[in-house]
KEZA-298082 format. One record per residue (C-alpha): residue in three letters; x, y, z. Coordinates in steps of 0.1 Angstrom, whole numbers, plus 5000, padded with zeros to 4 digits. Layout:
<atoms>
<res = ALA; c1 = X; c2 = Y; c3 = Z> $
...
</atoms>
This chain:
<atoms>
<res = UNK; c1 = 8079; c2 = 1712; c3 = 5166> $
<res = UNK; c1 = 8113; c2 = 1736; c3 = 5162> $
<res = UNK; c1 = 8118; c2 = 1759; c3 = 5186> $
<res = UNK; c1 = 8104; c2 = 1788; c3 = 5166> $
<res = UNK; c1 = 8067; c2 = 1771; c3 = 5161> $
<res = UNK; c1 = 8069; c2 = 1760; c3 = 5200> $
<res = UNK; c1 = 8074; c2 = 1800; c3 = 5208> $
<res = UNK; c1 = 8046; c2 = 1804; c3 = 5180> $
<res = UNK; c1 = 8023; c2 = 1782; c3 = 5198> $
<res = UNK; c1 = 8026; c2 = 1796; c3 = 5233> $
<res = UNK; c1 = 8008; c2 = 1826; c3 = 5219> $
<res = UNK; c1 = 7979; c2 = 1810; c3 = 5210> $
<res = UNK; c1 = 7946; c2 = 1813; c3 = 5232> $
<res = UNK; c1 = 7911; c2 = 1800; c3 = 5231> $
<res = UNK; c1 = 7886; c2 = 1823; c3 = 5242> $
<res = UNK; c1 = 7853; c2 = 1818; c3 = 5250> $
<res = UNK; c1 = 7825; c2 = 1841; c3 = 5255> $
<res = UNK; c1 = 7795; c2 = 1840; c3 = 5283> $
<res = UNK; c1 = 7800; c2 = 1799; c3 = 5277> $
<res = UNK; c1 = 7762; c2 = 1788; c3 = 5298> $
<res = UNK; c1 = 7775; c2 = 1751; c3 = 5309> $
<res = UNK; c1 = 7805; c2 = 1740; c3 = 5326> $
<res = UNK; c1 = 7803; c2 = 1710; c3 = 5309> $
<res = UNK; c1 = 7812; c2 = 1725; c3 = 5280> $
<res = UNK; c1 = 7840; c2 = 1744; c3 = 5290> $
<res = UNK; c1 = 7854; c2 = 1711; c3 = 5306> $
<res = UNK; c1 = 7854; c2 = 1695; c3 = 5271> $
<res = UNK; c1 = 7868; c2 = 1722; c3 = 5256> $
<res = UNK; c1 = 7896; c2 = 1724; c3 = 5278> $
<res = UNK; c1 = 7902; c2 = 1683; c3 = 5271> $
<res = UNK; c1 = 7895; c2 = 1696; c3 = 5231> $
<res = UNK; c1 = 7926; c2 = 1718; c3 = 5235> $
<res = UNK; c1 = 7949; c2 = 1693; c3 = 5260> $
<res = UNK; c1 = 7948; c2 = 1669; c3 = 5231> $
<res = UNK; c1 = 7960; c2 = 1691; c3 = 5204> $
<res = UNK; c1 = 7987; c2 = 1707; c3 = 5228> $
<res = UNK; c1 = 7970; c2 = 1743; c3 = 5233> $
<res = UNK; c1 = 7966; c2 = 1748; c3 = 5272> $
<res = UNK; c1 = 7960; c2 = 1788; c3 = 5269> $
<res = UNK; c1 = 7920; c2 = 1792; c3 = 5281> $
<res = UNK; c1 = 7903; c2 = 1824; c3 = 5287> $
<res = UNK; c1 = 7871; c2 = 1827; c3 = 5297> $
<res = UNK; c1 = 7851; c2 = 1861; c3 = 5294> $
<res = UNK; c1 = 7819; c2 = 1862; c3 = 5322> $
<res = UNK; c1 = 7809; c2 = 1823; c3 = 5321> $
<res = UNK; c1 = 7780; c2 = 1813; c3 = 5336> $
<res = UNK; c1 = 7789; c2 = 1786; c3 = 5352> $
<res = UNK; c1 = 7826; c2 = 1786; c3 = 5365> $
<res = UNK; c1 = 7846; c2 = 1771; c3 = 5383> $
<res = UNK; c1 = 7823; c2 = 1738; c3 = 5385> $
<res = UNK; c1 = 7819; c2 = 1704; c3 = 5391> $
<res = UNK; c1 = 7809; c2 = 1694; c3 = 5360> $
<res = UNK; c1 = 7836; c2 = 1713; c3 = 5342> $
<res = UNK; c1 = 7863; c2 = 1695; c3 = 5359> $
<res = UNK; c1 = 7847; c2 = 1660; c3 = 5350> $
<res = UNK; c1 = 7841; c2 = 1671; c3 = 5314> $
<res = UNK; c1 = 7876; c2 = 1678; c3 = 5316> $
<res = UNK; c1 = 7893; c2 = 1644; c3 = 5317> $
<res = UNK; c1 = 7928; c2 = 1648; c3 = 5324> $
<res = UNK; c1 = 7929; c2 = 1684; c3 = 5315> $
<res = UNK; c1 = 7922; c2 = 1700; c3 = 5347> $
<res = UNK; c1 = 7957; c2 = 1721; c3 = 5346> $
<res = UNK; c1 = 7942; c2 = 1740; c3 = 5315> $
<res = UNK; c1 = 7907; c2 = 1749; c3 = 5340> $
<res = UNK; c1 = 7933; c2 = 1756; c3 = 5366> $
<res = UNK; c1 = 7952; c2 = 1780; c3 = 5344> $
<res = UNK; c1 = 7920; c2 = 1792; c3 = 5332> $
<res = UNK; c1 = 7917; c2 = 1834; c3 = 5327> $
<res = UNK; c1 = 7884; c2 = 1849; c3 = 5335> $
<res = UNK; c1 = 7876; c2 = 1882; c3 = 5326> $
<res = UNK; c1 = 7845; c2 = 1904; c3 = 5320> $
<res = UNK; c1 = 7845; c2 = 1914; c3 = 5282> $
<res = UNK; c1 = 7858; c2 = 1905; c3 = 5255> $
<res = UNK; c1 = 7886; c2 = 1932; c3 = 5250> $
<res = UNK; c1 = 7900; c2 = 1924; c3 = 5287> $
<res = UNK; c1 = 7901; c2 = 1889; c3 = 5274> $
<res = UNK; c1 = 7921; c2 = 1901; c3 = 5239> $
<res = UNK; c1 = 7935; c2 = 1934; c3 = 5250> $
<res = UNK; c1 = 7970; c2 = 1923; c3 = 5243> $
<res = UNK; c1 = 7967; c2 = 1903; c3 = 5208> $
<res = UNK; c1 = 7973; c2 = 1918; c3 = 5176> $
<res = UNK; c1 = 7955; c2 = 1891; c3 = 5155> $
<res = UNK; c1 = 7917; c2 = 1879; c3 = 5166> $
<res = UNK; c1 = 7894; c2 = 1851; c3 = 5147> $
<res = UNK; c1 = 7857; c2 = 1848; c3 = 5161> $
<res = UNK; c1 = 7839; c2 = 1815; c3 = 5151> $
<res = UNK; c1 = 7810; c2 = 1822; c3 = 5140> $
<res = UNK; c1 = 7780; c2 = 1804; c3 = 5121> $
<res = UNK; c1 = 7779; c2 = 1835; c3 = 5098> $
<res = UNK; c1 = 7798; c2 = 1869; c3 = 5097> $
<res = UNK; c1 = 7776; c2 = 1894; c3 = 5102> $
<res = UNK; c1 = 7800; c2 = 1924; c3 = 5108> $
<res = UNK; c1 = 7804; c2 = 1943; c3 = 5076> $
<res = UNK; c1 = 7830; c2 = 1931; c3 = 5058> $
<res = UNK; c1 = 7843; c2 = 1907; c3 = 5079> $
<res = UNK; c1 = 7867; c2 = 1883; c3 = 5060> $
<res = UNK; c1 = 7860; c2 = 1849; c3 = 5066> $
<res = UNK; c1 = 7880; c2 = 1818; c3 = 5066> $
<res = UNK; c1 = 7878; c2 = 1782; c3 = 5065> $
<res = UNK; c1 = 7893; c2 = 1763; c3 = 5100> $
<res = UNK; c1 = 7927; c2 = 1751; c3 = 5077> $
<res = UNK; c1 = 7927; c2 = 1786; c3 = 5061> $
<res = UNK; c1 = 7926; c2 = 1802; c3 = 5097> $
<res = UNK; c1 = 7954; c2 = 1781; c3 = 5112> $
<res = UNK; c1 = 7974; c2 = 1792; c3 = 5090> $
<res = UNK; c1 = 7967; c2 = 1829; c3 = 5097> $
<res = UNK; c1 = 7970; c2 = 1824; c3 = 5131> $
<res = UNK; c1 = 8003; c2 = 1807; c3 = 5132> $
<res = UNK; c1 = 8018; c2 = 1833; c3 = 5111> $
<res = UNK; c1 = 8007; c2 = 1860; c3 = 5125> $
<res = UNK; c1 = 8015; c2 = 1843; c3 = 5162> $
<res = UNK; c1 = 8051; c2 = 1852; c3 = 5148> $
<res = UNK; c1 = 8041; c2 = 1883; c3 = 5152> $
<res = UNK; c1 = 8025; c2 = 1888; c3 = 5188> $
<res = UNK; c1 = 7999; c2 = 1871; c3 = 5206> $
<res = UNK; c1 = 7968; c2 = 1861; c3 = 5187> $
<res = UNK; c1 = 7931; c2 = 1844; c3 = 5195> $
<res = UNK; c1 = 7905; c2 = 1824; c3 = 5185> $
<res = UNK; c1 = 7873; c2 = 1833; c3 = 5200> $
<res = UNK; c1 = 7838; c2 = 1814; c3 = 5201> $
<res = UNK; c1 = 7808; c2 = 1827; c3 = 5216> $
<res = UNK; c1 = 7777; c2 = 1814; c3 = 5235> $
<res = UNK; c1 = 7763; c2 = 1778; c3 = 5229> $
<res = UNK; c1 = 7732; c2 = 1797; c3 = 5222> $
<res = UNK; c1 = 7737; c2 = 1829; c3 = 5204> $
<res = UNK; c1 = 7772; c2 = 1823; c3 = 5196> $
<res = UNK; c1 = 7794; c2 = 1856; c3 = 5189> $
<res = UNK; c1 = 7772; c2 = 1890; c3 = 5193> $
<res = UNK; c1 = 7782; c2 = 1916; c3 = 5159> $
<res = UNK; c1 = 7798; c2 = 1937; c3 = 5182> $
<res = UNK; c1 = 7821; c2 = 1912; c3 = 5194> $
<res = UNK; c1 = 7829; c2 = 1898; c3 = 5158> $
<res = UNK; c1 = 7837; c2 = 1936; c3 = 5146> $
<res = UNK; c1 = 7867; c2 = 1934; c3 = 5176> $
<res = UNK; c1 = 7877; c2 = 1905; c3 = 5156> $
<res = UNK; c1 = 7901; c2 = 1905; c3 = 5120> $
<res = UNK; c1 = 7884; c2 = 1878; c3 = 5107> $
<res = UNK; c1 = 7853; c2 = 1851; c3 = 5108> $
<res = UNK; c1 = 7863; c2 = 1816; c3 = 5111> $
<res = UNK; c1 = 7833; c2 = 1793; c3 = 5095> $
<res = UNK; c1 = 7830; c2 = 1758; c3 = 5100> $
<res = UNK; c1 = 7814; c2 = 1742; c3 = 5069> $
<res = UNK; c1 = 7787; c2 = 1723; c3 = 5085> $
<res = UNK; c1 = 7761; c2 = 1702; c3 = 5066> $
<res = UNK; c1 = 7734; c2 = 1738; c3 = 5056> $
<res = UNK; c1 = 7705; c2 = 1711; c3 = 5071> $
<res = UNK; c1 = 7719; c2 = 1707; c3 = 5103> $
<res = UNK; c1 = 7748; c2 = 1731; c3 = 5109> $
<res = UNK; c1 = 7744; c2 = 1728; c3 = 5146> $
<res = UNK; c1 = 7780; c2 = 1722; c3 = 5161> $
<res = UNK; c1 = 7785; c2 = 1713; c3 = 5203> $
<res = UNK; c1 = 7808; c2 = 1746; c3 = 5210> $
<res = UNK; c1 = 7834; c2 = 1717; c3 = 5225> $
<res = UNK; c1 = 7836; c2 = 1701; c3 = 5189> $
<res = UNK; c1 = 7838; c2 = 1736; c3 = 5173> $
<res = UNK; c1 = 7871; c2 = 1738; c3 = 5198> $
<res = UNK; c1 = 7882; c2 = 1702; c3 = 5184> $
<res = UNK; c1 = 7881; c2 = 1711; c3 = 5153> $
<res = UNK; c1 = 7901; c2 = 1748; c3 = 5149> $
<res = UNK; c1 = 7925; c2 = 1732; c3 = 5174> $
<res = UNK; c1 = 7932; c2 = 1701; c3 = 5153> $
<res = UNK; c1 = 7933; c2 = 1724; c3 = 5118> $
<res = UNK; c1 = 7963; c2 = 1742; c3 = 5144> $
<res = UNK; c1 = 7984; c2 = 1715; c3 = 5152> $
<res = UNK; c1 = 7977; c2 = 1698; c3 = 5118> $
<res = UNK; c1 = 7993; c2 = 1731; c3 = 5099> $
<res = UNK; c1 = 8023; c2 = 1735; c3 = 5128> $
<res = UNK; c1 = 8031; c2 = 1698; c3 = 5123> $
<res = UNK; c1 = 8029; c2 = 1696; c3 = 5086> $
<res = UNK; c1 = 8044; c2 = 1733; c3 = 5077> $
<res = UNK; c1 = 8064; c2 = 1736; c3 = 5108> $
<res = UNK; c1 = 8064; c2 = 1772; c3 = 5098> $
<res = UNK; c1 = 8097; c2 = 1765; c3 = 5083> $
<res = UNK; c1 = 8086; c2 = 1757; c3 = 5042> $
<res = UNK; c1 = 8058; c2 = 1788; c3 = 5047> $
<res = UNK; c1 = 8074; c2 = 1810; c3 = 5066> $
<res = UNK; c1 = 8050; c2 = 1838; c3 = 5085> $
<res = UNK; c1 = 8054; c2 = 1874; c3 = 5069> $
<res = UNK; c1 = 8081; c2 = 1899; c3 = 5084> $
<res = UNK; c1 = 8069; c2 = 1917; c3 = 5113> $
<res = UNK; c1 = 8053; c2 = 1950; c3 = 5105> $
<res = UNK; c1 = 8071; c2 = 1979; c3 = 5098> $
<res = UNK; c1 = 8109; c2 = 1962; c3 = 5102> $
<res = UNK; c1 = 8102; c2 = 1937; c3 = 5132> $
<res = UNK; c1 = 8083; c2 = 1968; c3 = 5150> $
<res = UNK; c1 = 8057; c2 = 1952; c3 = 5176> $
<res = UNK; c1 = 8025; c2 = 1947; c3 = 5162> $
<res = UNK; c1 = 8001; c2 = 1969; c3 = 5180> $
<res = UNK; c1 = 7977; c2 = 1950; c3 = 5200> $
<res = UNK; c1 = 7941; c2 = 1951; c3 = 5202> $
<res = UNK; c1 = 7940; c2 = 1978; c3 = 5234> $
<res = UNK; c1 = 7960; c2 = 2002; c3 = 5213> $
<res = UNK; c1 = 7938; c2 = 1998; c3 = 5185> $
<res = UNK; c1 = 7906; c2 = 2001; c3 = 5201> $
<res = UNK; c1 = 7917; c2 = 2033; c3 = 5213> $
<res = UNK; c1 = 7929; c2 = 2043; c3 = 5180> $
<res = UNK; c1 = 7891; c2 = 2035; c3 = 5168> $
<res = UNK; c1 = 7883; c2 = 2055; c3 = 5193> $
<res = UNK; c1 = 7901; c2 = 2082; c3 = 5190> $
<res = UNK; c1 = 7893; c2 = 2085; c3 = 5152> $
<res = UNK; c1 = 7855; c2 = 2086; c3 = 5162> $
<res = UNK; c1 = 7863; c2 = 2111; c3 = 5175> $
<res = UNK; c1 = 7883; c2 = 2130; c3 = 5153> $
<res = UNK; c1 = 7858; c2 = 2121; c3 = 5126> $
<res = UNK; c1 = 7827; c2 = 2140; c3 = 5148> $
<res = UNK; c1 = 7846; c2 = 2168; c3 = 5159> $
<res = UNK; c1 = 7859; c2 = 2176; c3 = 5120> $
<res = UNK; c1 = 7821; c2 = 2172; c3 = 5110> $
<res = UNK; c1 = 7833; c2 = 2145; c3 = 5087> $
<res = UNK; c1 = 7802; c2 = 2124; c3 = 5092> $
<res = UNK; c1 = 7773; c2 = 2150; c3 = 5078> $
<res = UNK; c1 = 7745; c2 = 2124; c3 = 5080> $
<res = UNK; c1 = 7768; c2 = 2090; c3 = 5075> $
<res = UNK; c1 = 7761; c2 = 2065; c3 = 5093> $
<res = UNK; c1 = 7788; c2 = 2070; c3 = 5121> $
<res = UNK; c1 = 7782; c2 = 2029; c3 = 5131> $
<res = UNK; c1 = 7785; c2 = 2019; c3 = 5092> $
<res = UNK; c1 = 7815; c2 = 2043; c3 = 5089> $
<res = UNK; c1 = 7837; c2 = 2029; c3 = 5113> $
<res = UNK; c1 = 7829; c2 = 1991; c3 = 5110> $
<res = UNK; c1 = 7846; c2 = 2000; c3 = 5073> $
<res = UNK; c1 = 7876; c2 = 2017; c3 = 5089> $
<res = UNK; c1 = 7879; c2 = 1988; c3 = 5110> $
<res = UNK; c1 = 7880; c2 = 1967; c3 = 5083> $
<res = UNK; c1 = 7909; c2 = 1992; c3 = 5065> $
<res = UNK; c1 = 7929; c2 = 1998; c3 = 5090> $
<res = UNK; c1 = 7936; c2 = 1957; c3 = 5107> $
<res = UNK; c1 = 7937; c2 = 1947; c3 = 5075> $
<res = UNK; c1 = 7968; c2 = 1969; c3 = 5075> $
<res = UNK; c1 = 7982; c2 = 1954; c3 = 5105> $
<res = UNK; c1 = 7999; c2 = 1989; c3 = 5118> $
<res = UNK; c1 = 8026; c2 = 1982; c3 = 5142> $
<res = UNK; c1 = 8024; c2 = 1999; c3 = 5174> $
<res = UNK; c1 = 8047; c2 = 2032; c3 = 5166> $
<res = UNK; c1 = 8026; c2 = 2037; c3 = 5132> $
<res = UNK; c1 = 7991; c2 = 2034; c3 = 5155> $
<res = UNK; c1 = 8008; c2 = 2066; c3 = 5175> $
<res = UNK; c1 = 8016; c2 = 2082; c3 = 5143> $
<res = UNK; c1 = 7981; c2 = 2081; c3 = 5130> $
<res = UNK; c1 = 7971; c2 = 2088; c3 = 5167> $
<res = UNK; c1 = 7997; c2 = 2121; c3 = 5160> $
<res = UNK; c1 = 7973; c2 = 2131; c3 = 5127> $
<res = UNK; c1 = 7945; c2 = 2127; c3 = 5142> $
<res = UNK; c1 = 7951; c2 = 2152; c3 = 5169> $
<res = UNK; c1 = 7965; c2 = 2177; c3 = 5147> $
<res = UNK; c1 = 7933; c2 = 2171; c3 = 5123> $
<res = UNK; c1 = 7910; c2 = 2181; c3 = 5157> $
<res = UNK; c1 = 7932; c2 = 2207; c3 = 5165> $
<res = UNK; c1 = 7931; c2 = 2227; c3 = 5129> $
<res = UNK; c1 = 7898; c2 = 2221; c3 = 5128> $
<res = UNK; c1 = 7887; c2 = 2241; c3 = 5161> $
<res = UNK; c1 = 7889; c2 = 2275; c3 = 5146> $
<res = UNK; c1 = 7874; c2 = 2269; c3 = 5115> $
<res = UNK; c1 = 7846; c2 = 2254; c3 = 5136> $
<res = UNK; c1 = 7842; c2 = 2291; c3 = 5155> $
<res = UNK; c1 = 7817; c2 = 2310; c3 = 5152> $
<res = UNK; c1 = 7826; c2 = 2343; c3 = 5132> $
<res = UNK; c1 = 7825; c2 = 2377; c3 = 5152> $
<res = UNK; c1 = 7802; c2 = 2408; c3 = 5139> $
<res = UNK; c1 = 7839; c2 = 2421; c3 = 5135> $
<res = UNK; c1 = 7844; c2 = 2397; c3 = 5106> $
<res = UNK; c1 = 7813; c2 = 2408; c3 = 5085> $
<res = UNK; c1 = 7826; c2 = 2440; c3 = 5077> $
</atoms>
């Protein structure tokens, strides 16, 4: 690899959500050794650190050791701009969804960019709709439709292979990544736009924008909107800016009128 996809590749992570055996997240870990990806996170496993999960691992106990275990999701993503969640079907609305080689790609440009994820859920429920919707896109393996059950170590296998396949064929010098947003501004990462989301729920209640809507429908669509954009971090405290001067014209107009201003 040149230098520029071995600083591409370093911000790569594989997350993995409530995994229930340490087996599995011993194979993993080997899954990712073997393609060259050694950045684990591991939000609230079930069983960890474990026996089994260092013999599962086989040679790639540094990438346990090195291991990041957090809560929730966001703790686990909170500084990545770009998130994929492998999922067996997208069921946030609107949720792009790509094939493993498509997503490599994705994620190796946009790893120019800032740090960036892959993110697979529970070996029995897989990724909840409230964690895909924190995601930019679905990744979707394309099993056989009668038995489209994939080991989550083998799901691991295979978006790390589609990886180091794409960094070793494109070498990320014949398709270059796009420019960074907004003239090589930092991309804003996911903690600045979660409270961007937040803030415009907000905004959105307190301007009566709503009027019935469906406030959960609403912003899964804005969502959508506005990482499809990409904003950079100075263009998220712009909107942030609009949004507080929207809530702040708003509070008179929301008054109540005074007998006063009947006559």
């Amino acid at each position: 690899m040149s230098d520029e996809t071995s600083a591409n590749w370093q911000r790569l992570r594989v997350v993995l959500v409530e995994s229930q055996l340490a087996a599995n997240i011993g194979s993993a870990a080997r899954a990712m050794k073997t393609m060259g990806l050694t950045r684990m996170v591991l939000v609230a496993p079930l069983q960890f650190p474990h026996a089994n999960a260092q013999a599962l691992a086989a040679g790639a106990a540094d990438v346990l050791d090195q291991a990041l275990v957090v809560d929730t999701l966001l703790a686990g993503i909170a500084d990545c701009h770009y998130v994929l969640g492998c999922s067996a079907r997208a069921r946030c609305v609107g949720l792009p969804t790509l094939s493993p080689r498509e997503a490599a790609r994705k994620l190796l440009e946009q790893a120019a960019l800032g740090e960036v994820a892959v993110v697979f859920g529970s070996e029995r429920v897989g990724l909840s709709n409230a964690d895909l919707c924190r995601c930019d896109a679905a990744v979707q393996i394309p099993s056989d439709p009668a038995f489209s059950s994939l080991n989550l170590a083998q799901a691991v296998q295979i978006l790390a292979y589609e990886l180091r396949q794409h960094a070793l064929d494109q070498a990320m010098a014949t398709a270059p990544g796009p420019a960074a947003a907004a003239g090589n501004e930092r991309a804003a990462s996911k903690s600045e736009m979660e409270g961007f989301f937040s803030h415009l729920e907000t905004t959105l209640a307190a301007i009566d924008f709503l009027k019935g809507r469906s406030p959960r429908v609403i912003m899964q669509r804005l969502r959508r909107l506005f990482l499809r954009a990409t904003p950079s971090q100075r263009e998220v405290l712009i909107l942030r800016g609009i949004l507080s001067e929207a809530a702040r014209q708003a509070k008179p107009l929301a008054a109540p009128s005074s007998p006063s201003d009947k006559r």
